[in-house]
N, C-alpha and C positions, 0 to 999 in steps of 0.2 A: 363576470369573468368566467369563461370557461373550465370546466374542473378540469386537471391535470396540465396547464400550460407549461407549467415551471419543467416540465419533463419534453416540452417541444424546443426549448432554449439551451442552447448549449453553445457553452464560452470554451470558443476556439484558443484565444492568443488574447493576453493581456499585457501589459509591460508601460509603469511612470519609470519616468528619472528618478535618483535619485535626489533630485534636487527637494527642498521642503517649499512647494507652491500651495498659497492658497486661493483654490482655484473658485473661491466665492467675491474674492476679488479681480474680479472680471475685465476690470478696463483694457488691458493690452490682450486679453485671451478669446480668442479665437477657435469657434467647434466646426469642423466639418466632419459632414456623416455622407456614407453611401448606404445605398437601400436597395436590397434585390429582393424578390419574391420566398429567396432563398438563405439569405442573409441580411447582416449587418452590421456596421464598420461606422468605424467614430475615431478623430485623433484631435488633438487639443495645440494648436501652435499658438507660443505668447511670440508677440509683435516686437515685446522689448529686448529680449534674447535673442531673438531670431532664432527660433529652438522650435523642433518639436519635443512633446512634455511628456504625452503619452497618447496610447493607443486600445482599442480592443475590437476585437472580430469576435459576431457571433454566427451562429448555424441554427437557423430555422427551419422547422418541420411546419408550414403552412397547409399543406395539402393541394395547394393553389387558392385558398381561401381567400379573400380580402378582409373579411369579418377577424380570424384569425390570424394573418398577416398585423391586424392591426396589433388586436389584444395581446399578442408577442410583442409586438414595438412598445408597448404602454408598459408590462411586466419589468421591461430592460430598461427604461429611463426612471420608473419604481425602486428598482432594486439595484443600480448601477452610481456609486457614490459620484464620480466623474461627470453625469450627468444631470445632477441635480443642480448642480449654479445656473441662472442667469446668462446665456452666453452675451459679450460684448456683441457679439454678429456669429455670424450662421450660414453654414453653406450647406448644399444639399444636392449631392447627383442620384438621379434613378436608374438604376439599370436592367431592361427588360428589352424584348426583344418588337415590342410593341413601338416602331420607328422606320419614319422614312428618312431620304432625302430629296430636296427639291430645290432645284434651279431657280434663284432668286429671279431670275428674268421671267418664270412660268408661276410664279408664288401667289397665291390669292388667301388671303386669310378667311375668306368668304366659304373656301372650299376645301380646309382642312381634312373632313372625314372623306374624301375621295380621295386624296390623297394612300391615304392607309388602307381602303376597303382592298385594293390589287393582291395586299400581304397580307393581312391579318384581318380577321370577324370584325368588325364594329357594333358595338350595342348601340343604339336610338342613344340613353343617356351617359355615353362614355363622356369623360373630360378629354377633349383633344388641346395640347396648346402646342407649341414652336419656340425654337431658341436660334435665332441667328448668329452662325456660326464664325466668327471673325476672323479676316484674314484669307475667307475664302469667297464662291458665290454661291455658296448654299446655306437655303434652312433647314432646321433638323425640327419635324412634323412628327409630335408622340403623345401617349397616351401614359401620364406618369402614375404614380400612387396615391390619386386625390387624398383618399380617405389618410391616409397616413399624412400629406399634405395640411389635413386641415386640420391635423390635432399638431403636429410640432408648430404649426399659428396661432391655436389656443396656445404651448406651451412657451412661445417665443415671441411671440407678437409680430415678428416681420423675419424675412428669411428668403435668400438669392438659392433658388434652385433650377437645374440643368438637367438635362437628360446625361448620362455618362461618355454618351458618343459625341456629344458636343464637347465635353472637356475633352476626353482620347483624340480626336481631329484637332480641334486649336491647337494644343499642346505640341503635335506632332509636328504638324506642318508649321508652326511657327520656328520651332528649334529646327529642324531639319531644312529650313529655307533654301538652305544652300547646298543642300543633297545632292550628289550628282552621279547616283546608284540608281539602280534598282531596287525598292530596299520594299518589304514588306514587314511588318510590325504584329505582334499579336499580344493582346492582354489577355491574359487570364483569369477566370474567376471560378467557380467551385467546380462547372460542368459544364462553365463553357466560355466563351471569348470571342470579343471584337479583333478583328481583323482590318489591317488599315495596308492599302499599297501604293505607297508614290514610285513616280518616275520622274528619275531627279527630285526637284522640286513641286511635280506635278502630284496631285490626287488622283488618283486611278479609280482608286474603289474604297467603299468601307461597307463593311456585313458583320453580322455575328452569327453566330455556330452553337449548337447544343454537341456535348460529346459523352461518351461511354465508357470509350475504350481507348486506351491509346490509338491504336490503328484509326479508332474517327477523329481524333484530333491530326494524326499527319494528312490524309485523306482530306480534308479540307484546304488545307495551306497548299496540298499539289497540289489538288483542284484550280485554288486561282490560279497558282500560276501559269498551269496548261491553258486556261482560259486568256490570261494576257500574253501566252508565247514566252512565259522566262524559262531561263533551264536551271533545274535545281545547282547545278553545278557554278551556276556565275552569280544569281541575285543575291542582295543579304536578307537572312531574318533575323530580326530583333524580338526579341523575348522580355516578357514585364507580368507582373502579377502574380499570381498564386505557382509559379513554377520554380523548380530550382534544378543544380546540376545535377543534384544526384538520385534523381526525379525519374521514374518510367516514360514518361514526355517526354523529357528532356533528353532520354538517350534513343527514343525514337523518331526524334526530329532529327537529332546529330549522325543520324543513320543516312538519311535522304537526303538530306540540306547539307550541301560543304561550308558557307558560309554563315554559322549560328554564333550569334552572343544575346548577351544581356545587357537591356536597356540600361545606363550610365546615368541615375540623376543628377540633374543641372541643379537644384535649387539652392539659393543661396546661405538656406540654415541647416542646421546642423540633425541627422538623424538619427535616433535612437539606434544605440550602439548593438541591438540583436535584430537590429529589421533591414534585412536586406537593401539595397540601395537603387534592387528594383520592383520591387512590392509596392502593394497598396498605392498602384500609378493613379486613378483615378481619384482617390479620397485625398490624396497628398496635392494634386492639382486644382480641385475643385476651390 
């Protein structure tokens, strides 16, 4: 263990029901976690309720390390009472910026890392793998968090995981089927966000964005749009993630964009009564 970790971990947001679950009693309980370079997010839904039970976000100081990336992950399923059961099943999105996409008609699994070299470095012994993306005709070609992959496999023994931009696209395009807007989409995350734009019902585009400042997060969302010809004035954006109203974001998008809301979840249970209803899109999908 590296000395001083416990001072790179730091618990954003916590919140169970008040209900009395015991969550060693597994069979109907359900974990799914998201994993950034930068963070990490866990939320616990029982199947028999149709409820979610509880939640927590953390904030890691990694450095970009992998090494320590890890040993934080290991401290938090250590020290995290929530995480110590057995889960029934196990989901798992990765979110990094290490992803393409690639037209199922052009797809070769044989040619994975050419794929990526165009956007990002490739090492000789990266893990590359792919999640086909349903409902559309593309694969999603990434390079997820092996190491951390293969320790929640010691911890779990088996476990369905996705790249995050493969839940964010299903998700979208399957509910919005019948869109018949302009509509661009952004989730957000600690410093930065996926970005999705259909027309109509079509896929347009999907990218994600590193930001700073407020001005680099509106500065990207023109940007596509000058790119596909919309005018701030007619397309919608939908808002999900780490943003709220009363947010510096939020009133610098409300500034340029006429058409701004927040994403409305669909899901059929029931959400903790302090978590927004458009928060933690990605880990609530997964």
């Amino acid at each position: 263990m590296v000395t001083g970790l416990h001072s790179m971990t730091k618990l954003i947001e916590k919140i169970k029901t008040n209900k009395v679950n015991n969550y060693t009693s597994n069979e109907e309980n359900h974990l799914s976690i998201q994993l950034s370079l930068d963070g990490f997010s866990f939320c616990i839904y029982n199947g028999a309720t149709q409820a979610l039970e509880a939640y927590g976000t953390y904030e890691l100081e990694t450095g970009g390390s992998p090494y320590k990336h890890l040993e934080l992950i290991k401290e938090i399923f250590k020290t995290d009472e929530l995480l110590q059961p057995i889960y029934n099943s196990v989901s798992v999105s990765h979110f990094n910026n290490l992803v393409t996409q690639v037209p199922k008609a052009f797809f070769n699994i044989k040619e994975l890392s050419s794929y990526l070299q165009y956007s990002i470095k490739v090492l000789k012994d990266d893990y590359i793998t792919y999640d086909e993306v349903s409902g559309t005709d593309m694969m999603n070609v990434y390079i997820p968090f092996v190491n951390i992959n293969n320790f929640l496999l010691e911890r779990f023994g088996s476990f369905v995981f996705k790249h995050s931009s493969t839940v964010f696209i299903e998700k979208i395009t399957q509910e919005f089927k019948h869109n018949d807007e302009d509509t661009i989409f952004v989730n957000v995350y600690n410093n930065s966000y996926e970005l999705l734009a259909l027309k109509g019902n079509k896929l347009q585009l999907f990218n994600s964005f590193s930001f700073k400042t407020k001005e680099d997060f509106i500065y990207y969302i023109l940007f596509t749009a000058e790119q596909l010809d919309w005018n701030p004035e007619e397309f919608s954006l939908i808002l999900m993630g780490a943003i709220e109203k009363d947010s510096e974001l939020y009133n610098t998008v409300y500034n340029y964009v006429r058409n701004v809301s927040f994403y409305k979840n669909s899901k059929g249970y029931t959400l903790l009564k302090d978590c927004s209803a458009h928060a933690h899109f990605t880990l609530l999908n997964s």
